[in-house]
C-alpha positions as CSV (number, residue, x, y, z in Angstrom):
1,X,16.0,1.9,-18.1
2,X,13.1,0.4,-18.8
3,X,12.7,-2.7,-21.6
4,X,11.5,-0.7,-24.4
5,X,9.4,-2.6,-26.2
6,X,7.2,-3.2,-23.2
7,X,8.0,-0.6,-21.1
8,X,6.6,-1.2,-17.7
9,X,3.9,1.1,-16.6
10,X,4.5,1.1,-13.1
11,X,8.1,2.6,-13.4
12,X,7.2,6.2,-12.5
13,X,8.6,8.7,-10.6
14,X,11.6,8.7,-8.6
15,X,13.9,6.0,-6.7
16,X,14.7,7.7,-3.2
17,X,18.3,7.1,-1.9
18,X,17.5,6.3,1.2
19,X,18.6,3.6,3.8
20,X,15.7,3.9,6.7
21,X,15.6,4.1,10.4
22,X,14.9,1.1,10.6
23,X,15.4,-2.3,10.8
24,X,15.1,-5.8,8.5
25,X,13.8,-8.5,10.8
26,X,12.5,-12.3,10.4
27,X,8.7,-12.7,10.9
28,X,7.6,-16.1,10.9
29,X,8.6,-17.7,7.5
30,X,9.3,-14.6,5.8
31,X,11.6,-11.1,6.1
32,X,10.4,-8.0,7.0
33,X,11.2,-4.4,7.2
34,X,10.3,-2.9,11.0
35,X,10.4,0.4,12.0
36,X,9.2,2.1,15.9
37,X,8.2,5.1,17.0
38,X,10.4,7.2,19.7
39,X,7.6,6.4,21.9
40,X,5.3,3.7,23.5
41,X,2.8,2.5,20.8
42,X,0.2,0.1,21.0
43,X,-1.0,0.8,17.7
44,X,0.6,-0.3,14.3
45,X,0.8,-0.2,11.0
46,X,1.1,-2.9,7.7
47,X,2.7,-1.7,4.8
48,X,2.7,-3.2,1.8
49,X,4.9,-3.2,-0.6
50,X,4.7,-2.0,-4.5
51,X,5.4,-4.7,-7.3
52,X,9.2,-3.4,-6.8
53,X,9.6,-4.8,-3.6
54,X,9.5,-4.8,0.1
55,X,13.3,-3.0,-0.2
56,X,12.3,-0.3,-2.3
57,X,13.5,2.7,-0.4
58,X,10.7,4.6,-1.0
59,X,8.2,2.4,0.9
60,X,10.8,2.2,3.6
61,X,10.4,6.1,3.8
62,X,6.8,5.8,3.9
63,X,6.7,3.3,7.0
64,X,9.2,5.6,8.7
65,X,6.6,8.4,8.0
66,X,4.2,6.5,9.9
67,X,6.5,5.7,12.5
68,X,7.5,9.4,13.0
69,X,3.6,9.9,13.7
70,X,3.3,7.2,16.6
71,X,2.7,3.9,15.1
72,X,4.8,0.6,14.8
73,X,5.5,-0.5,11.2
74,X,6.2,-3.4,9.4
75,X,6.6,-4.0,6.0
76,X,6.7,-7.7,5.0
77,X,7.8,-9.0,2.1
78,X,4.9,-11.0,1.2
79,X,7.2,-12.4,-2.2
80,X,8.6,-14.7,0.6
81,X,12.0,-14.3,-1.1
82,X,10.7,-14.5,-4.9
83,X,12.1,-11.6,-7.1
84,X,10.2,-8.7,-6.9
85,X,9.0,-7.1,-10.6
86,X,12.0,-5.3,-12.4
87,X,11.8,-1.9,-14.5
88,X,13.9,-3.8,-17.1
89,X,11.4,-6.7,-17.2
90,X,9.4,-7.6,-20.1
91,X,5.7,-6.0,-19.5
92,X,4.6,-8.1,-21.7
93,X,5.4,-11.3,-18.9
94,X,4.3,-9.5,-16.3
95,X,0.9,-11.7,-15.9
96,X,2.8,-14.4,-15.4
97,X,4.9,-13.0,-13.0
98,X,2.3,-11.9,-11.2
99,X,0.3,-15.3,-11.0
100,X,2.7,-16.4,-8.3
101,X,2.5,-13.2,-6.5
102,X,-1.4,-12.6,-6.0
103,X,-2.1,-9.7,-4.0
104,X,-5.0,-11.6,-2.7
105,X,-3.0,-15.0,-1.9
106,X,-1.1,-13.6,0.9
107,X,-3.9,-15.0,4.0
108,X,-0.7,-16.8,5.6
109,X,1.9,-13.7,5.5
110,X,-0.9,-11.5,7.0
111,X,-1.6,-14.2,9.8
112,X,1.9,-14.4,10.3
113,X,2.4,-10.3,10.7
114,X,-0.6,-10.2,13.2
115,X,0.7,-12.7,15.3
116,X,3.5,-11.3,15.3
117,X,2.5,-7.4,16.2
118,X,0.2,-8.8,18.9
119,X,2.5,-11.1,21.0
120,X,5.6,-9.7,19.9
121,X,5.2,-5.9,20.0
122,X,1.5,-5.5,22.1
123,X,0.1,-4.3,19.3
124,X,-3.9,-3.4,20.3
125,X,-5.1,-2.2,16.9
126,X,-4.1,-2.7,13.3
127,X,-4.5,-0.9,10.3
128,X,-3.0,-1.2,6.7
129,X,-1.1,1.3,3.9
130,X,-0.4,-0.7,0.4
131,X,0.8,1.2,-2.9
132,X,0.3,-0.6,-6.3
133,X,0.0,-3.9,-5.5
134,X,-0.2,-3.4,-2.0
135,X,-3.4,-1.2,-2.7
136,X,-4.8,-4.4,-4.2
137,X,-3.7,-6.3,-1.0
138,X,-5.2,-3.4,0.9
139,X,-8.7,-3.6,-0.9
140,X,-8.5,-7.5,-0.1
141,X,-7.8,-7.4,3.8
142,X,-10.3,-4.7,4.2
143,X,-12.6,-7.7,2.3
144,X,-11.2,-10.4,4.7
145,X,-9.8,-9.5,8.3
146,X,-12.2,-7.7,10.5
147,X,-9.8,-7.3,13.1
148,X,-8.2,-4.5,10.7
149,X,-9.1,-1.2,12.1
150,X,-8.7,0.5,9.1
151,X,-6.5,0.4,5.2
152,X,-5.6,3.2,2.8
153,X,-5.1,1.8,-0.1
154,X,-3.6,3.5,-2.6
155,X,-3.6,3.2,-6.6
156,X,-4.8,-0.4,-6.2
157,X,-8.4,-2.3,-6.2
158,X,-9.3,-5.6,-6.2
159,X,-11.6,-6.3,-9.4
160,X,-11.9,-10.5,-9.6
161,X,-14.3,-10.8,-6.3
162,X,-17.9,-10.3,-6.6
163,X,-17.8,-8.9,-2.8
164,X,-15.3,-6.9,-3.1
165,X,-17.5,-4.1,-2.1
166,X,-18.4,-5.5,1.5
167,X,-15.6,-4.1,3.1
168,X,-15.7,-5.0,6.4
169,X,-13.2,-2.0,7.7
170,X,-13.1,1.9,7.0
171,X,-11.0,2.1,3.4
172,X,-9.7,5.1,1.8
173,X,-8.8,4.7,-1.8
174,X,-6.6,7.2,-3.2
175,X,-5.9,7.5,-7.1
176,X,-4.1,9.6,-9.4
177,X,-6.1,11.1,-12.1
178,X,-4.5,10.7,-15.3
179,X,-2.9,7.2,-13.7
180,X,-2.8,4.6,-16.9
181,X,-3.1,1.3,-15.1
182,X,-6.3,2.4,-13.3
183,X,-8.3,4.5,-15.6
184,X,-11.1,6.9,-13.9
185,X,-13.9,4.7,-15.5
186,X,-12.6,1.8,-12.6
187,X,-12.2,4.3,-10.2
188,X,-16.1,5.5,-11.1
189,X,-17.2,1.7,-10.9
190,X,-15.9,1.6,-7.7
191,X,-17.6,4.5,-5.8
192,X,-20.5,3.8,-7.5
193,X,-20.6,0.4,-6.3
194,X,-20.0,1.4,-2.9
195,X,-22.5,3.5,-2.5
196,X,-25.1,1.5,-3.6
197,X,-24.4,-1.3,-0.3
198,X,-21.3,-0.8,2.0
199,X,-21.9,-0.6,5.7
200,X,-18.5,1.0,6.8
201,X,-17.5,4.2,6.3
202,X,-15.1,5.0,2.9
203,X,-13.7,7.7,0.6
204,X,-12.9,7.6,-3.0
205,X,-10.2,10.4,-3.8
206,X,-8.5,11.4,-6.9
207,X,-5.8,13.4,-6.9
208,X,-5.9,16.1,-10.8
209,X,-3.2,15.6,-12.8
210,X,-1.4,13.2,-10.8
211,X,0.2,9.6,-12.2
212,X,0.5,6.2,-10.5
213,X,3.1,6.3,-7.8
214,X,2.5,9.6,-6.6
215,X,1.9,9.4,-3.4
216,X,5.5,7.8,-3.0
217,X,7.1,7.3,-5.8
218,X,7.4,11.4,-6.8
219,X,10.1,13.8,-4.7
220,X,8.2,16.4,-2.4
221,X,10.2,18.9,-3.7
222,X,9.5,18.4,-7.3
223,X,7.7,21.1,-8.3
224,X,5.5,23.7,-6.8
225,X,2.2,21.9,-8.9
226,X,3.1,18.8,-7.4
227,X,4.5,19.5,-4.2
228,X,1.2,20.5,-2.1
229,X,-0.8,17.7,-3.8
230,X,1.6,15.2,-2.8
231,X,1.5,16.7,0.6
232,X,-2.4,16.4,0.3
233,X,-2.6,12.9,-0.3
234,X,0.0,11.9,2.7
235,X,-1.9,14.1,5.0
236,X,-5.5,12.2,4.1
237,X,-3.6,8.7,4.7
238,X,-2.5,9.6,8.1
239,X,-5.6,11.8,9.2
240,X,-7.8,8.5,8.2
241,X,-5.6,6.1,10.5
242,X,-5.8,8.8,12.9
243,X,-9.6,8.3,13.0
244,X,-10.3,4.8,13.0
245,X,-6.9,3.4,14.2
């Protein structure tokens, strides 16, 4: 349950029980969760991690989506062992949690990750899926590392860079409409802004009626309003790495 006198606005939806298919490795300096497909891949996927973790179950389930559909992926946990954000945490200390877990401090994981995919697994082309905080870290490698193929980055944007509309690689953004931590006025700013300069291709997409977390944080099965729009959203993430990955 959540602290409830700062409730924590993140904490929405559903936690899956779920274990993974799997398997927790060492990358480098730092743990990861890794995943195959039943086949030969030379393509691969970073996903990163909510402000719950890099064990939440449902990212795992997300990465073994991904997997299922032909690509390697690897969710780091770019905390590097610090505690990820509790639902019983204060909101209200959440900045200063978060000061030592920047979404766009993490240059040294995703070197490490990349290195690893490419001599390690023969990884030829990389892309990136990051929920909450991971959208954030999404927006920011799409800002940074050329050499990503493409990102889906979902509920998150970076908003302290003044380029942070030069992606460099194709970017889907995918928000929930009546989601509290990003209102639609950001989400406005942010197409807007692209379409006055960016030179790669991207999609702004809101999802009606829909909350932060959606895309994995809500069962499938929940209801038949929310079912086909959570469906929606999963199908647009993998038919854009399908295009440019």
């Amino acid at each position: 349950m959540a602290n409830e006198a700062k409730p924590c606005p993140c904490d929405i939806g559903h936690k899956m029980e779920y274990g993974g298919l799997g398997q927790e490795i060492q990358v480098e300096h730092m743990k990861a969760y890794f995943v195959k497909p039943r086949t030969v891949a030379v393509k691969a996927i970073i996903v990163i991690q909510d402000i719950f973790g890099w064990q939440l179950p449902n990212t795992r389930y997300m990465a073994d989506m991904l997997a299922s559909n032909g690509y390697i992926a690897v969710c780091p946990d770019f905390y590097v062992g610090k505690d990820p954000w509790l639902p019983t945490n204060d909101w209200s200390k959440f900045q200063e949690w978060l000061e030592e877990r920047k979404p766009t401090n993490i240059d040294k994981e995703v070197d490490a990750v990349l290195r690893f995919l490419k001599s390690q697994c023969g990884v030829k082309k990389v892309g990136t899926v990051g929920f909450c905080w991971g959208g954030v870290a999404t927006h920011y490698m799409a800002l940074q590392y050329q050499e990503i193929k493409a990102g889906v980055s979902v509920y998150g944007i970076v908003r302290e860079r003044e380029d942070r509309y030069d992606l460099k690689s194709p970017t889907l953004f995918i928000f929930g409409e009546k989601d509290d931590i990003i209102p639609l006025d950001q989400v406005t700013a942010l197409e807007a802004k692209l379409k006055e300069g960016c030179q790669v291709d991207y999609q702004v997409k809101v999802f009606p009626g829909q909350t932060h977390g959606f895309v994995h944080r809500k069962k499938e099965e929940i209801n038949s309003t929310d079912q086909p729009i959570i469906q929606e959203a999963r199908t647009d993430l993998l038919n854009w790495l399908t295009k440019y990955v």
